[in-house]
C-alpha positions as CSV (number, residue, x, y, z in Angstrom):
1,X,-2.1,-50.3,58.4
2,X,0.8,-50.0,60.4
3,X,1.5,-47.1,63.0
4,X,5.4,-46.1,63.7
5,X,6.8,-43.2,65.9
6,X,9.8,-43.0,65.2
7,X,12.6,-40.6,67.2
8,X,15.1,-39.6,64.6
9,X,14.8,-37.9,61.2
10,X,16.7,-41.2,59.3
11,X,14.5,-43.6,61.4
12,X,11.5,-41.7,59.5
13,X,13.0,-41.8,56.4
14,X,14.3,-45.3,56.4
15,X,10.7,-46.5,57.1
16,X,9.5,-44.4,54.3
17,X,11.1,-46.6,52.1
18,X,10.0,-50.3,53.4
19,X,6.4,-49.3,51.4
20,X,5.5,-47.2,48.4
21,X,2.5,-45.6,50.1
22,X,4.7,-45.0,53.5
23,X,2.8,-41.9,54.8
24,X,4.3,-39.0,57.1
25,X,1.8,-36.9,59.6
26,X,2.7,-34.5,62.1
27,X,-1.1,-33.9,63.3
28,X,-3.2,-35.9,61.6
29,X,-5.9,-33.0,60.9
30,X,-6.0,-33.8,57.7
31,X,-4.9,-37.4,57.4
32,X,-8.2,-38.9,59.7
33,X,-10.9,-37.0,58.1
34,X,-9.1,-37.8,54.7
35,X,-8.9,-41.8,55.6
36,X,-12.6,-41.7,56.9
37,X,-13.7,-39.8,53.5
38,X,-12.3,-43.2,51.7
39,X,-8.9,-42.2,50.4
40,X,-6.5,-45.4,50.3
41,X,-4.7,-46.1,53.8
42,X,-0.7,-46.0,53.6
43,X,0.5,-49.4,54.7
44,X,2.7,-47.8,57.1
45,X,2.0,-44.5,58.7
46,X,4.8,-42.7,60.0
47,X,4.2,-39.7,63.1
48,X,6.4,-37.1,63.6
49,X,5.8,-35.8,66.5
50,X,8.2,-37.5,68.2
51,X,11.3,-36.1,66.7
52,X,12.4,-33.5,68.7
53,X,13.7,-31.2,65.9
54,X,10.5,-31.2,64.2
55,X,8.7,-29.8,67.3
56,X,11.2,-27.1,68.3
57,X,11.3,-23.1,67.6
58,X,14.9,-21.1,68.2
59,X,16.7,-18.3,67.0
60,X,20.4,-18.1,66.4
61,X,20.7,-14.9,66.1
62,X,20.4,-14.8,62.5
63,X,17.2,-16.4,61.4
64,X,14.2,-18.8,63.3
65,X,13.7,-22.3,63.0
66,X,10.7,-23.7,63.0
67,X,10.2,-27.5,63.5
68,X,7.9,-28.4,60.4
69,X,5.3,-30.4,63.0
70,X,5.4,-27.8,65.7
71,X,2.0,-27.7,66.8
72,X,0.8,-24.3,66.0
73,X,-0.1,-23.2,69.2
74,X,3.1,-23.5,70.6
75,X,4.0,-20.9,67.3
76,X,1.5,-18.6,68.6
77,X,2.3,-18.6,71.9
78,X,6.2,-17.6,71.9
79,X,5.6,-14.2,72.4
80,X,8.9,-13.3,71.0
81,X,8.2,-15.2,67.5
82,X,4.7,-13.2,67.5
83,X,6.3,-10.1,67.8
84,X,8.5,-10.4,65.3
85,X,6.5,-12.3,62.4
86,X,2.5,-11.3,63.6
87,X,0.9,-11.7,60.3
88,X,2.5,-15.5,60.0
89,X,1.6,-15.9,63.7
90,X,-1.8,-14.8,63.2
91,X,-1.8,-17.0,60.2
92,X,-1.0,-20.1,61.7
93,X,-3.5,-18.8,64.5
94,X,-6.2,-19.4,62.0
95,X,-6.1,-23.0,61.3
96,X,-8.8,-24.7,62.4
97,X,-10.1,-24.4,66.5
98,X,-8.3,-23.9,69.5
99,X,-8.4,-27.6,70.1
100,X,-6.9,-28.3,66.5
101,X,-3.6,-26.1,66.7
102,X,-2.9,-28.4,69.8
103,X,-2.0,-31.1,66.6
104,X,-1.8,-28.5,63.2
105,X,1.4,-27.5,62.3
106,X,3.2,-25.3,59.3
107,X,4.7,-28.3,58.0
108,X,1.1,-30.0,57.6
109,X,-0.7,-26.9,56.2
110,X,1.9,-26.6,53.7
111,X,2.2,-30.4,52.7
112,X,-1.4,-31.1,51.9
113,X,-1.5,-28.5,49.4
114,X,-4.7,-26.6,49.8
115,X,-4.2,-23.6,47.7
116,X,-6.3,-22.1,50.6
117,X,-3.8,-23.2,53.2
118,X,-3.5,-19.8,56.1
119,X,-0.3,-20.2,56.6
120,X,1.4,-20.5,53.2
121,X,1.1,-17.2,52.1
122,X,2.7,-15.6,55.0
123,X,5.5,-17.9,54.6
124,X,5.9,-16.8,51.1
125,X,6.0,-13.3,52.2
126,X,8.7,-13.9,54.8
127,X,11.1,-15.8,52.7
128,X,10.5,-19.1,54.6
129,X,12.6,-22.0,53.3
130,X,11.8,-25.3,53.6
131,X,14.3,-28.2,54.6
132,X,13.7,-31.4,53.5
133,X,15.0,-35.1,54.4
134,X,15.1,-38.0,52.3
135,X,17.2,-40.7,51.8
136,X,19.9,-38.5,49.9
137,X,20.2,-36.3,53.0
138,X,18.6,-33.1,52.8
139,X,17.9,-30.4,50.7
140,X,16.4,-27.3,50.7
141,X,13.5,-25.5,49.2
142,X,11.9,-22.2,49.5
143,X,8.5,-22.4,50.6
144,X,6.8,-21.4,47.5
145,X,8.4,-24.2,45.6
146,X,6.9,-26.9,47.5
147,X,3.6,-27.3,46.5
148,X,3.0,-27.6,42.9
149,X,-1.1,-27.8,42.5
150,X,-4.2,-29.3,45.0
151,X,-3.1,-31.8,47.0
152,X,0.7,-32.2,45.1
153,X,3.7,-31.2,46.4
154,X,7.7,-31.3,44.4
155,X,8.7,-33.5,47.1
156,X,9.6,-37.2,46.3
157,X,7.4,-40.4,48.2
158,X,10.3,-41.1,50.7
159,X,10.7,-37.1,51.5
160,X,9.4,-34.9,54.3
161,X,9.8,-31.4,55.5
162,X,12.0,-31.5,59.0
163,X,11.8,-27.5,59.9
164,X,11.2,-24.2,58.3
165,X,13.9,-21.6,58.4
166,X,13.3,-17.5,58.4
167,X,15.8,-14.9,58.4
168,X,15.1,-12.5,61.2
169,X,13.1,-9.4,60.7
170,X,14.9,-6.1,60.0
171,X,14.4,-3.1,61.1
172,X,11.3,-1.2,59.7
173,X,9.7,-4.1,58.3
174,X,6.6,-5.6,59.1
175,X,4.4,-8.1,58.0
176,X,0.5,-9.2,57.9
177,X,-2.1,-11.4,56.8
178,X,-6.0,-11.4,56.4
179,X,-8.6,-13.7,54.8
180,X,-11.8,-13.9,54.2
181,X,-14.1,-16.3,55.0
182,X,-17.9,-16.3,55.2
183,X,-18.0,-17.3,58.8
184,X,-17.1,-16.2,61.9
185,X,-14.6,-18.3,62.5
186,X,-13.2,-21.8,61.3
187,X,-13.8,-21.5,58.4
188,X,-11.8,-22.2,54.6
189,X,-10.4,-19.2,53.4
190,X,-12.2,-17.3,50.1
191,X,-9.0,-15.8,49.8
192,X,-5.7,-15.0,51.9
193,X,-3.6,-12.1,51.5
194,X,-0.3,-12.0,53.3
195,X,2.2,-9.1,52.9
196,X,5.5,-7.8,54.1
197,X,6.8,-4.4,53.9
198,X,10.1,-2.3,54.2
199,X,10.6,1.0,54.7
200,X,13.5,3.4,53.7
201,X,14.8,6.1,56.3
202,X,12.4,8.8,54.4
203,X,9.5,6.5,54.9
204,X,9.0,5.3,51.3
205,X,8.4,2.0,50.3
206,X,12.0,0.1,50.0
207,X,10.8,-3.4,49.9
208,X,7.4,-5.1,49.5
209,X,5.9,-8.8,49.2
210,X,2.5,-9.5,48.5
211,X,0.8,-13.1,47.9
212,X,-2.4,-14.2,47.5
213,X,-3.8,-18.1,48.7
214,X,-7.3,-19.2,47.5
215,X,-7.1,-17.7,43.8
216,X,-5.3,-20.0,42.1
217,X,-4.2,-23.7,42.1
218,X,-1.3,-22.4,44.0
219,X,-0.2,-19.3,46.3
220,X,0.5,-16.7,43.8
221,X,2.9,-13.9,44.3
222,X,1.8,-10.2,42.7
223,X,5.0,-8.8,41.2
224,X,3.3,-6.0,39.3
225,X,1.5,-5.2,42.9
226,X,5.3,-5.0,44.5
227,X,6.9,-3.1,42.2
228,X,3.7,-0.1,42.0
229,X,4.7,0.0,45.8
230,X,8.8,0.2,45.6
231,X,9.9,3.6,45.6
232,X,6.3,4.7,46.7
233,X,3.8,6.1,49.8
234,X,0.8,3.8,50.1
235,X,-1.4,6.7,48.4
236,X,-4.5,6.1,46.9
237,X,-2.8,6.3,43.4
238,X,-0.2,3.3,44.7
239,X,-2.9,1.5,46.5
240,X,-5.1,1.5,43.7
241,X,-2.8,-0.2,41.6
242,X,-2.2,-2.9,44.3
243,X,-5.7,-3.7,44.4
244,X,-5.4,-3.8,40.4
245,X,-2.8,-6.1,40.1
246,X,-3.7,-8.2,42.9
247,X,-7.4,-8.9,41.1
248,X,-5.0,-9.1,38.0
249,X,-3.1,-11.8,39.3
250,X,-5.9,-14.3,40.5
251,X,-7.4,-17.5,38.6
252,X,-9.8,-18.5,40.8
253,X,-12.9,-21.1,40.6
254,X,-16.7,-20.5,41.0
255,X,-17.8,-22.4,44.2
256,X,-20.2,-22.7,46.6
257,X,-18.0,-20.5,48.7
258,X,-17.7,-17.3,45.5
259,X,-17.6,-16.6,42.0
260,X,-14.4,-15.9,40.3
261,X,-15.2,-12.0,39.8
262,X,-16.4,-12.2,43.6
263,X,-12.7,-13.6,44.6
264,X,-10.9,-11.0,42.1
265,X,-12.6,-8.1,43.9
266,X,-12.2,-9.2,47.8
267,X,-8.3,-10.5,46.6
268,X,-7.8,-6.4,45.4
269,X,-9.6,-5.4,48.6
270,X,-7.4,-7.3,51.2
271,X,-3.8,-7.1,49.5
272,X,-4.4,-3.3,50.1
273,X,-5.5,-3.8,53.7
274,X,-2.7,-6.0,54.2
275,X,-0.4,-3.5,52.6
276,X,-1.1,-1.0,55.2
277,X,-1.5,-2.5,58.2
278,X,2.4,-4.4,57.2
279,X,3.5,-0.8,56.9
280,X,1.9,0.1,60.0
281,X,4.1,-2.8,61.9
282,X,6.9,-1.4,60.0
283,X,6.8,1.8,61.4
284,X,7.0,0.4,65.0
285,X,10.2,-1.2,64.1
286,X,12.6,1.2,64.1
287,X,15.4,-0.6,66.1
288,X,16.9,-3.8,65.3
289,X,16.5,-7.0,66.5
């Protein structure tokens, strides 16, 4: 196997194509322990770490940019992204130990296509759009079109995500995500719930986002759980048929981590947490950015 580093986004992509099983990692938290579990080595793999647009974060004023192998600690800690997106900070904040987020990025949480992956389902929330290099140039993808089932993504062998792009957050709109998990700590997620809300000037619901990660093959959205909040308070009545719709919208598997009634019920419980604490964060932002 050979190791390359290289320091440009068409140097990566040019040596994706001298092999067929040319592998890209930006932390390699899930590309050791898959190797040492006896999956195939890539005759050439390809680090991305060194590219300096994939381990940036910067606003222009009009969305954030997120290099796709940002290690997530760097994500958490710029206290200026955190206050704008908590519940994706606190998502990425949730992968793996303190020691891990040193090397785990958005890019590789997303690309490995766990359908219990922390982060994904805050990105979905938030709009996030993928942009992707290959040897074409690049093209872009929203985040929930990227990964198509366990461990399979839509994009091509010689392809790679450089950075992540989010619009910025307006006024009155907040987001958050929980999970649960049946540790402390450092642990897979049973299921993920990530949400963002908007509120109109009369504090009624004006815009609402709800997914779900862990109850399905892939990160679900709950449309009938968006549109029972639009035009709503979060009442019982409203949160009621959140939970409904969000245990609706699951199509989980028994395993040794819950049952598939287990997962519908904790998925109802958490989109409704979710829901409130995003209004909650919406409700402290009442100026702009």
């Amino acid at each position: 196997m050979k190791y390359v580093a290289p320091s440009s986004v068409e140097e990566a992509t040019s040596l994706l194509s001298t092999s067929p099983s040319a592998q890209v990692f930006a932390g390699a938290t899930d590309v050791v322990p898959q190797l040492r579990a006896g999956r195939p080595a890539p005759e050439v793999l390809v680090d991305l770490k060194n590219i300096e647009e994939l381990v940036s974060v910067a606003n222009d004023g009009d969305k954030w940019t997120v290099g796709a192998a940002t290690p997530t600690a760097n994500l958490t800690e710029d206290q200026a992204f955190s206050d704008e997106f908590p519940g994706l900070s606190e998502a990425a904040g949730l992968i793996g130990s303190d020691q891990i987020q040193n090397r785990s990025s958005l890019g590789g949480n997303l690309c490995n296509g766990s359908p219990a992956a922390d982060s994904v389902p805050a990105m979905v929330v938030n709009g996030a759009r993928a942009v992707v290099a290959g040897p074409n140039g690049t093209r872009v993808l929203d985040v929930a079109e990227v990964v198509t089932g366990p461990g399979e993504t839509s994009l091509d062998a010689d392809e790679f995500i450089v950075e992540f792009e989010i619009d910025r957050m307006p006024a009155r709109t907040g987001d958050a995500y929980l999970r649960m998990i049946p540790r402390t700590e450092m642990d897979i997620a049973v299921v993920g719930a990530g949400a963002r809300i908007t509120l109109a000037e009369d504090g009624s619901i004006e815009q609402a986002a709800l997914a779900l990660g862990a109850v399905a093959p892939t990160v679900v959205r709950v449309p009938d759980a968006e549109t029972a909040l639009v035009g709503n308070t979060a009442d019982d009545e409203t949160l009621s048929a959140v939970a409904n719709a969000a245990s609706e919208a699951c199509n989980p598997i028994d395993d040794k981590r819950g049952t598939v009634a287990y997962r519908k019920q904790v998925a109802g419980v958490l989109a409704k947490r979710a829901v409130l604490i995003a209004i909650e964060r919406a409700e402290q932002r009442n100026g702009t950015n």
